[in-house]
Kinemage of the C-alpha trace (Angstrom):
@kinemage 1
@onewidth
@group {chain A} dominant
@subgroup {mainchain}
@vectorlist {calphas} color= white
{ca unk a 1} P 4.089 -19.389 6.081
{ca unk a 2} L 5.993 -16.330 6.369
{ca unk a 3} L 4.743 -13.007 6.326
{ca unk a 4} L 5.375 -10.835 2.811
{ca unk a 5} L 7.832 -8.443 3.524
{ca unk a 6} L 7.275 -4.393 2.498
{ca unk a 7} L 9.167 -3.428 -0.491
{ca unk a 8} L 10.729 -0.333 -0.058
{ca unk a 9} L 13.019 1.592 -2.220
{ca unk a 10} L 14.627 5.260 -0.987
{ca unk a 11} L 14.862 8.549 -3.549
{ca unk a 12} L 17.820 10.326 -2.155
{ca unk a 13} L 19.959 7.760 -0.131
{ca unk a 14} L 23.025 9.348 0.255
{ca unk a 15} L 22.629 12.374 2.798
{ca unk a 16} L 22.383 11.727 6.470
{ca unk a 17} L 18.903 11.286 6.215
{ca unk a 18} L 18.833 8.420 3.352
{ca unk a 19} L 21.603 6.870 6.005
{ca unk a 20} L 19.174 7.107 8.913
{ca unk a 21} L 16.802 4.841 6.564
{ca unk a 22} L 19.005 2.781 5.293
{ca unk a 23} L 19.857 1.959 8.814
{ca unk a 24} L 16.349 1.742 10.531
{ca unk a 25} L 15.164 0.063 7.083
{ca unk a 26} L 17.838 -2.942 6.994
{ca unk a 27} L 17.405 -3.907 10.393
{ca unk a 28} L 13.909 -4.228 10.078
{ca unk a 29} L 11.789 -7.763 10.104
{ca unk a 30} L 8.954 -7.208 7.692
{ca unk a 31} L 11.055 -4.733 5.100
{ca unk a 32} L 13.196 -6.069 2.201
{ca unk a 33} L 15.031 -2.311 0.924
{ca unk a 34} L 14.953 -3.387 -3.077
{ca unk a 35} L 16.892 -0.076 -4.247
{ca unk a 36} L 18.136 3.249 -3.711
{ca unk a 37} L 19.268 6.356 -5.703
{ca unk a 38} L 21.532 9.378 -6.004
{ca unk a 39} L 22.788 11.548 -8.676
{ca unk a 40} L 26.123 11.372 -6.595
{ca unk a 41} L 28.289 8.025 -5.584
{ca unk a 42} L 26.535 6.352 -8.835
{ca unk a 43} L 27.257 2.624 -8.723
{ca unk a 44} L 29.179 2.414 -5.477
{ca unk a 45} L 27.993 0.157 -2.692
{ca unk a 46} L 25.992 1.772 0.184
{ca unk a 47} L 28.529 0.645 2.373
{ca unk a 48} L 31.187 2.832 0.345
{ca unk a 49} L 29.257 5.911 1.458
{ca unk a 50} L 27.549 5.417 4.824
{ca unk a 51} L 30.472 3.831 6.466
{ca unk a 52} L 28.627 2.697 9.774
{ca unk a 53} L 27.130 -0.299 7.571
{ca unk a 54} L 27.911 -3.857 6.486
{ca unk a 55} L 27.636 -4.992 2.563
{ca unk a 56} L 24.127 -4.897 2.061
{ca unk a 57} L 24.102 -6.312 -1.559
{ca unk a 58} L 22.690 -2.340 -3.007
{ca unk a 59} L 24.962 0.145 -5.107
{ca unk a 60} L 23.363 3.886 -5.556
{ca unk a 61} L 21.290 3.997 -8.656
{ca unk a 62} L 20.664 6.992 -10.844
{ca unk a 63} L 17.508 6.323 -12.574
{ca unk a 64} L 14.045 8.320 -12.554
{ca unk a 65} L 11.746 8.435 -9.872
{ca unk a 66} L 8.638 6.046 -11.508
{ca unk a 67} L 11.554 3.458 -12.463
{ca unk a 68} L 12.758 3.598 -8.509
{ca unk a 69} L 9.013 3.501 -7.523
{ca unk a 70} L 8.213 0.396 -9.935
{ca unk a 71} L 7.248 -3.024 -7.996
{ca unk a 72} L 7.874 -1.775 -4.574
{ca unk a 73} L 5.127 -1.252 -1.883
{ca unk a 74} L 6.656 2.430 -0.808
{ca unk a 75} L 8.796 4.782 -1.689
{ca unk a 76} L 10.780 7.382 0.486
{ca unk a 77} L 11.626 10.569 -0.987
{ca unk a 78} L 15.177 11.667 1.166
{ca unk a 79} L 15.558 14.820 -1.137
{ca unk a 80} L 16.095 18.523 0.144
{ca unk a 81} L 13.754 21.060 0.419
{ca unk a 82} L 11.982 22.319 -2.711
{ca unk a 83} L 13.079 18.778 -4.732
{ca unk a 84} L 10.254 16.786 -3.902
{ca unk a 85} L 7.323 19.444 -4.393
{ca unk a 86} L 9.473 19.186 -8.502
{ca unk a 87} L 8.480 15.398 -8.573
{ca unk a 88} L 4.993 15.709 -7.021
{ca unk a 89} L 3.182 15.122 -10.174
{ca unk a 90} L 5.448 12.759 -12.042
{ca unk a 91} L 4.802 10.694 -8.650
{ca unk a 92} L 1.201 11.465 -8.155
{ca unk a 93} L 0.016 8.207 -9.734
{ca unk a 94} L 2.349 5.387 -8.939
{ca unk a 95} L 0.655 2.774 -6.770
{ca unk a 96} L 3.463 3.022 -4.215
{ca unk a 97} L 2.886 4.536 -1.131
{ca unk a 98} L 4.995 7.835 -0.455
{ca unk a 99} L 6.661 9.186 2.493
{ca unk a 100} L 8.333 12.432 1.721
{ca unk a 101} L 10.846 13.653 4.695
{ca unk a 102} L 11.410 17.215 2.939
{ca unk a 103} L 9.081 20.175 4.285
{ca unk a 104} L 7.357 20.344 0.819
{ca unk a 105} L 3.999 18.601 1.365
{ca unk a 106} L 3.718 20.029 5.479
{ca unk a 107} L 2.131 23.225 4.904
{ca unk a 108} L -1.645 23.448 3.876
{ca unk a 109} L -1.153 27.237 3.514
{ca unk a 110} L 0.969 28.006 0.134
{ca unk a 111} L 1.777 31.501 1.021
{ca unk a 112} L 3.252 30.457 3.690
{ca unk a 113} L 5.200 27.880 2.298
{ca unk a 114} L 6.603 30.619 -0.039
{ca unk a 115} L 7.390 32.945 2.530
{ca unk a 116} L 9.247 30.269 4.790
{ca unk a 117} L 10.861 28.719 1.561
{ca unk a 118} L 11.410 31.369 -0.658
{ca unk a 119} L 9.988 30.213 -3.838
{ca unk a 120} L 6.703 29.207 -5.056
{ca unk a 121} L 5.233 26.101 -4.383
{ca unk a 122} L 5.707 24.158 -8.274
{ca unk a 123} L 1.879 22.147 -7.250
{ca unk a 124} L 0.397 24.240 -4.898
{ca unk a 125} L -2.940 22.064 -5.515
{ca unk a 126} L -1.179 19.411 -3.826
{ca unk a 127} L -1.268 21.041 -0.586
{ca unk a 128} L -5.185 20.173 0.082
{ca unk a 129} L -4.438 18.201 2.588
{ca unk a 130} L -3.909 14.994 0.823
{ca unk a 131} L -0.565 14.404 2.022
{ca unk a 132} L -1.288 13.093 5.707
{ca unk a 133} L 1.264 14.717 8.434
{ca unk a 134} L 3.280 12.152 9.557
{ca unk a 135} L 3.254 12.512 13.176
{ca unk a 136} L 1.620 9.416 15.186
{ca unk a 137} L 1.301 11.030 18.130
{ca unk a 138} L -1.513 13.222 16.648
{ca unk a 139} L -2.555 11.318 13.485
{ca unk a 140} L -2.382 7.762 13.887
{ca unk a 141} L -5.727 7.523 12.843
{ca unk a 142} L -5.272 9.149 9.676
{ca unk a 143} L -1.993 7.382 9.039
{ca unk a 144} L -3.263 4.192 9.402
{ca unk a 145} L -5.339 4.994 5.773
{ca unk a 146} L -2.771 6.730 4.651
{ca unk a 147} L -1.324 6.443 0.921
{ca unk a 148} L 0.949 10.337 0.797
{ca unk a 149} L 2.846 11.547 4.158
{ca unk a 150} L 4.590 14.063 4.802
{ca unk a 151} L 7.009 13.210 7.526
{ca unk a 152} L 7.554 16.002 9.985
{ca unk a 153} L 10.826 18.533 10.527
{ca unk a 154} L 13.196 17.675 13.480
{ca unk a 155} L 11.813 20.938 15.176
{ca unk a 156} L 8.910 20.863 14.814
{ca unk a 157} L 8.244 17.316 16.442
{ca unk a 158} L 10.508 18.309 19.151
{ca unk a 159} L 8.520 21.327 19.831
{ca unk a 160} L 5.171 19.694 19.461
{ca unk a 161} L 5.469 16.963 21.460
{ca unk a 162} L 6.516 18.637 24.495
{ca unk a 163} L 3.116 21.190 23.556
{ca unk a 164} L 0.496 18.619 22.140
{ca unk a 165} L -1.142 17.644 25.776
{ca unk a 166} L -1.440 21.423 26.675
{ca unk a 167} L -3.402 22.098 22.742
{ca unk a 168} L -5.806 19.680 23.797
{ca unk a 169} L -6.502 20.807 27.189
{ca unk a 170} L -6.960 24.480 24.878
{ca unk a 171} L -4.418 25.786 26.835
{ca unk a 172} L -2.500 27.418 23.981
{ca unk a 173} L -4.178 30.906 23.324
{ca unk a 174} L -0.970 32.850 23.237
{ca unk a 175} L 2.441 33.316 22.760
{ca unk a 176} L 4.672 30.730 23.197
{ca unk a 177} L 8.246 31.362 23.844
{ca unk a 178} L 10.518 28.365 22.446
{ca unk a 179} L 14.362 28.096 22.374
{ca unk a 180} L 15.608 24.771 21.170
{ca unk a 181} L 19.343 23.707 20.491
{ca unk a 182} L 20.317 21.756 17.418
{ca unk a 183} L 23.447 19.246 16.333
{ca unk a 184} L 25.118 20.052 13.341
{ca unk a 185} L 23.412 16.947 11.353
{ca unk a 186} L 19.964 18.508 10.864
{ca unk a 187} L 22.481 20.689 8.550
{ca unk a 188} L 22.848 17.811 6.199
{ca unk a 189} L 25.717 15.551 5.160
{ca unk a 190} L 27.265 18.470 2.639
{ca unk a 191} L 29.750 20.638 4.917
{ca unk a 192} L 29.025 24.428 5.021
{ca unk a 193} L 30.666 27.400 7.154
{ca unk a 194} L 27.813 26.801 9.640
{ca unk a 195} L 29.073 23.048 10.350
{ca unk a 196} L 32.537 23.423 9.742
{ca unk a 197} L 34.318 21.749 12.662
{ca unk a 198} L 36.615 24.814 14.105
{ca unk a 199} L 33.339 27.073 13.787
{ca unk a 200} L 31.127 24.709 15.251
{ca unk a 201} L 32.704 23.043 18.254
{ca unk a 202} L 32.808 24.839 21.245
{ca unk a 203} L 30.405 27.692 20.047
{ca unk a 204} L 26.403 27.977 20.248
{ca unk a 205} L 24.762 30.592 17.787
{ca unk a 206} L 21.306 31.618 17.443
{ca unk a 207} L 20.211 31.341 13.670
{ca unk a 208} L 17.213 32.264 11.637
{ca unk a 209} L 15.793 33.582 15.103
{ca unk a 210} L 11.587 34.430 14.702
{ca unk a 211} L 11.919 33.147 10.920
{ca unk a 212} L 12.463 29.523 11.200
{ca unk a 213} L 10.826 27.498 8.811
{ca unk a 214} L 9.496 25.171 11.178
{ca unk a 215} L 7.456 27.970 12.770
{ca unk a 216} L 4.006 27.629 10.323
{ca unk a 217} L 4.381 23.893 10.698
{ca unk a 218} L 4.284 24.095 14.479
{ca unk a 219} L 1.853 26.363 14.887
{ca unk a 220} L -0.517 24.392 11.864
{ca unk a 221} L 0.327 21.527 13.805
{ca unk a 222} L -0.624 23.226 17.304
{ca unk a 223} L -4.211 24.369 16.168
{ca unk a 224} L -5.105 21.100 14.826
{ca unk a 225} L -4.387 19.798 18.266
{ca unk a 226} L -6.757 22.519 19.571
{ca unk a 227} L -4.513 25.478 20.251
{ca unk a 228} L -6.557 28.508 19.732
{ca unk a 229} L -6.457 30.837 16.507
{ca unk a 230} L -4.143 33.169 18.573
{ca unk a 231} L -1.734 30.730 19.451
{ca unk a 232} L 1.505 31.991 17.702
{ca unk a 233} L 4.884 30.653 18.469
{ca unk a 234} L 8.114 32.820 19.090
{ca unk a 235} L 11.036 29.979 18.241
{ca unk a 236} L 14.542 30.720 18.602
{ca unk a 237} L 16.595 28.127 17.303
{ca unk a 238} L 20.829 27.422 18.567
{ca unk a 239} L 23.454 25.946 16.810
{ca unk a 240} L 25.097 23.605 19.401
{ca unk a 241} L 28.494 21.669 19.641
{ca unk a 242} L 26.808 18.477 19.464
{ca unk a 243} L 26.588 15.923 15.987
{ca unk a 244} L 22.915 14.796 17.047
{ca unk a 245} L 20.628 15.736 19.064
{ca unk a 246} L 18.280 18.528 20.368
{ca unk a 247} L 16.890 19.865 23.596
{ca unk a 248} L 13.787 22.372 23.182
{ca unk a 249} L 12.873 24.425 26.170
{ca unk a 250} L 9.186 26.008 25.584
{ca unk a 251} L 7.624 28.582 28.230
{ca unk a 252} L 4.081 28.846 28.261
{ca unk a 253} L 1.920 30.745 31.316
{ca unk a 254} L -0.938 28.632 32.559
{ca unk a 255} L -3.557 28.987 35.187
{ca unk a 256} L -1.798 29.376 38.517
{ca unk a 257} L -4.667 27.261 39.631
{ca unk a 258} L -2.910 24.387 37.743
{ca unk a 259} L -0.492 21.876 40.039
{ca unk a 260} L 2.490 20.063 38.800
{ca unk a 261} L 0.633 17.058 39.855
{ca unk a 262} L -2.191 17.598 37.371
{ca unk a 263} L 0.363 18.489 34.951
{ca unk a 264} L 2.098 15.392 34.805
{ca unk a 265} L -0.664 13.636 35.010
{ca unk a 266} L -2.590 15.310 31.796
{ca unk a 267} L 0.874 14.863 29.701
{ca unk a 268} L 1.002 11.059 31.168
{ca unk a 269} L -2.982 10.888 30.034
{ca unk a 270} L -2.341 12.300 26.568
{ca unk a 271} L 0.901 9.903 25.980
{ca unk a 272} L -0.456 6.883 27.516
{ca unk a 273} L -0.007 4.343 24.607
{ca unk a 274} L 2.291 6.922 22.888
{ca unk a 275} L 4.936 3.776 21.529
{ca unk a 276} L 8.326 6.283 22.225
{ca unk a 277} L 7.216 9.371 24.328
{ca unk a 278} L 8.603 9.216 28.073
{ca unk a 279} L 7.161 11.741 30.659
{ca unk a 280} L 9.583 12.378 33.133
{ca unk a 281} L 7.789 14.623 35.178
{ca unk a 282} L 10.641 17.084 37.161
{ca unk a 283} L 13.204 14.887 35.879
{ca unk a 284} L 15.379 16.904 32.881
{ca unk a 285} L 15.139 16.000 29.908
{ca unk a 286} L 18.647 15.420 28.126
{ca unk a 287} L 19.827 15.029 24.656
{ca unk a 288} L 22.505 11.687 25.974
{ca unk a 289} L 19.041 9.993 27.081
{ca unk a 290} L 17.718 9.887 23.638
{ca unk a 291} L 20.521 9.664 21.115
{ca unk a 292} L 20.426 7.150 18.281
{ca unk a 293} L 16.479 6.063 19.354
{ca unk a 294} L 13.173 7.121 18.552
{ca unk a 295} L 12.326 7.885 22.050
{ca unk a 296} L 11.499 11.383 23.209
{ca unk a 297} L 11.899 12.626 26.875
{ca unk a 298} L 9.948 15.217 28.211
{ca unk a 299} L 9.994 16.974 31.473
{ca unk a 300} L 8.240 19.458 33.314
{ca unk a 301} L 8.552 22.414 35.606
{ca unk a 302} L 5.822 25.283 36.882
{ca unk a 303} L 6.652 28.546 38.561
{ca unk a 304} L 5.468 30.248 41.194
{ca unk a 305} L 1.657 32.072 41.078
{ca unk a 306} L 1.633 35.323 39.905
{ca unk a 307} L -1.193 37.445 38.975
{ca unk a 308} L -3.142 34.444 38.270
{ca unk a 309} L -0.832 32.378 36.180
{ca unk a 310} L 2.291 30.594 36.465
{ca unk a 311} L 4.675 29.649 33.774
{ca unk a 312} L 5.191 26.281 32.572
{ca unk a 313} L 8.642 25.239 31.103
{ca unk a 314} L 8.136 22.086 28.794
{ca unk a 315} L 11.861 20.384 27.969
{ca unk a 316} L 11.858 18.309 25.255
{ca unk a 317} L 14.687 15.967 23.894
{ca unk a 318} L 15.191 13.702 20.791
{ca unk a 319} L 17.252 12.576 18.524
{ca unk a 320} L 16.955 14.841 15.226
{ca unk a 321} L 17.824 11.747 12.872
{ca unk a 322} L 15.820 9.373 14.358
{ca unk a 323} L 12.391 10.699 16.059
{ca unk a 324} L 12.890 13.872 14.242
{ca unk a 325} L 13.630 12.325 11.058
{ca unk a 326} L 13.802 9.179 8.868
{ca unk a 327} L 12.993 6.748 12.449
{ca unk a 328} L 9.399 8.662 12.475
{ca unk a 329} L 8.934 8.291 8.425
{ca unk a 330} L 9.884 4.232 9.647
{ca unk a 331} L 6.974 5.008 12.264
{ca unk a 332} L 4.408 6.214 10.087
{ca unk a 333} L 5.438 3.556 7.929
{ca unk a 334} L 4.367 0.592 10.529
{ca unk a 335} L 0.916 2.099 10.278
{ca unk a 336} L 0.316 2.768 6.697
{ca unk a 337} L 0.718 -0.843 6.564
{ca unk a 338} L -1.258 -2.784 9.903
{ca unk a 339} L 2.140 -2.786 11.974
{ca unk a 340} L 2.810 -2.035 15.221
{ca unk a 341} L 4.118 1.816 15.636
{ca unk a 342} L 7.017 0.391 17.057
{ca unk a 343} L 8.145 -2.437 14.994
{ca unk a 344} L 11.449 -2.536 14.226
{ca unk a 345} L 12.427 0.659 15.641
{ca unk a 346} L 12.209 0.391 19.243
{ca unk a 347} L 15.696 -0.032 20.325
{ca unk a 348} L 16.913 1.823 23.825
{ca unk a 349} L 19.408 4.668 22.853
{ca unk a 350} L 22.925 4.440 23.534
{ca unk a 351} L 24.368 5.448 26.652
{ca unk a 352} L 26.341 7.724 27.123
């Protein structure tokens, strides 16, 4: 007899996000997608909208959130920042399992979440730590028993992963200096001056620089790992000429006692297991390597001694849609319900 497949239905299908999952979701063996909604492209095939896919049998419904959420197993909320936190309670009780991919349910620390967001959190009891952060590599555990996740930002799992080995090894007492390049897609599907094509090609920008919103979830994320209480992070993100895709460089000084050796070897301790992390020790990391895949490529350099310490460069690259975005909600998924981390997602990227 045939396994039961997971019912899944998707709030928010038709930004680049909903089209990640729609993608990843489709192509999966145990998932049957049952329905998805917008308030825009009402009634038209997915196909009409996301025009990388087949007919796939689905039109975009606009109907409430606990009528999307009825008789499926879980429900993905692919809704811009400060939407979901609006349907926290109207969803609180529905028997479906949630992944939200919006930044609404990271934060434990609601001040912060205003100050990063710039408006009040509308549940602010909700961020007790209920909602599970969805990022295996850290909380597998906790995801396996999971029923509310909040899926991680693109930059922030970029950033992490290339840090998470050095937390744990409470290395991380002090600044780290990050500067990480984005595509225009982690902009969304709805054009803006930012990712309009004669602005964007051929030109890198720093934006939001030392007031990302991604910075409290990093460095939340960072001391959970076992970063110390004066671990801060100094992130300067770039707006690059590329649709997906982004490379993170991160500087941190270490003990000059430390060798590249044992470097490598504690990130290749710490990922052993990991189902899409690739240490590639000296080896740079590059955005082509990654893109369209949930794998992540990190590599590593160390400087020379000084006045005992040495600085360690951590490059990290992954694709923003797929590791950084709906692929890891897919990921978190596979555990929620007994399945392999990997299952149905682990396809190489494309090359070139």
């Amino acid at each position: 007899m045939s396994e039961q497949k997971i019912k899944v239905a998707i709030i928010g299908g038709t930004g680049y996000g909903g089209a990640e999952l729609i993608r990843n979701l489709i192509a999966h063996p145990r998932v049957s997608l049952v329905r998805v909604t917008s308030i825009d492209h009402v009634d038209e095939p997915l196909e009409a909208v996301h025009l990388n896919l087949t007919s796939t049998g689905l039109t975009f419904e606009n109907i409430p959130p606990l009528e999307a959420a009825e008789g499926v197993d879980v429900v993905f909320l692919a809704l811009p920042h400060k939407v979901s936190a609006t349907m926290a309670s109207e969803l609180g009780e529905v028997d479906a399992k949630i992944i939200d991919l919006s930044g609404d349910f990271r934060l434990r620390d609601a001040q912060a979440y205003a100050r990063f967001y710039g408006i009040e959190h509308p549940s602010p009891d909700m961020l007790d730590g209920r909602w599970v952060y969805g990022l295996p590599e850290l909380f597998a555990p906790q995801l396996c028993e999971a029923t509310r996740v909040a899926s991680p930002g693109c930059f922030a799992t970029t950033i992490v992963l290339g840090l998470l080995p050095l937390a744990k090894a409470g290395l991380l007492n002090g600044a780290v200096h990050t500067v990480a390049c984005t595509g225009s897609s982690g902009s969304g599907a709805y054009a803006k001056q930012g990712t309009h094509h004669p602005l964007r090609a051929g030109n890198l920008k720093s934006y939001k620089v030392l007031d990302h919103q991604h910075t409290p979830e990093i460095e939340q994320t960072l001391r959970d790992a076992g970063a110390s209480a004066q671990a801060r992070v100094e992130f300067v993100p770039v707006s690059a000429p590329l649709t997906r895709g982004i490379l993170a460089n991160s500087f941190v000084e270490v003990p000059a006692s430390l060798s590249a050796d044992e470097l490598v070897a504690m990130y290749e301790r710490y990922y052993e297991g990991s189902a899409f992390v690739r240490v590639l020790g000296q080896r740079g990391a590059e955005v082509v390597a990654v893109k369209g895949s949930m794998w992540v490529d990190l590599s590593l350099q160390l400087g020379d001694a000084h006045d005992g310490v040495r600085t360690c460069v951590i490059s990290t690259a992954l694709d923003n849609l797929v590791k950084g975005g709906a692929g890891q909600a897919v990921q978190s998924m596979n555990l929620m319900f007994g399945r392999p981390a990997g299952e149905g997602i682990d396809a190489p990227a494309m090359w070139p």
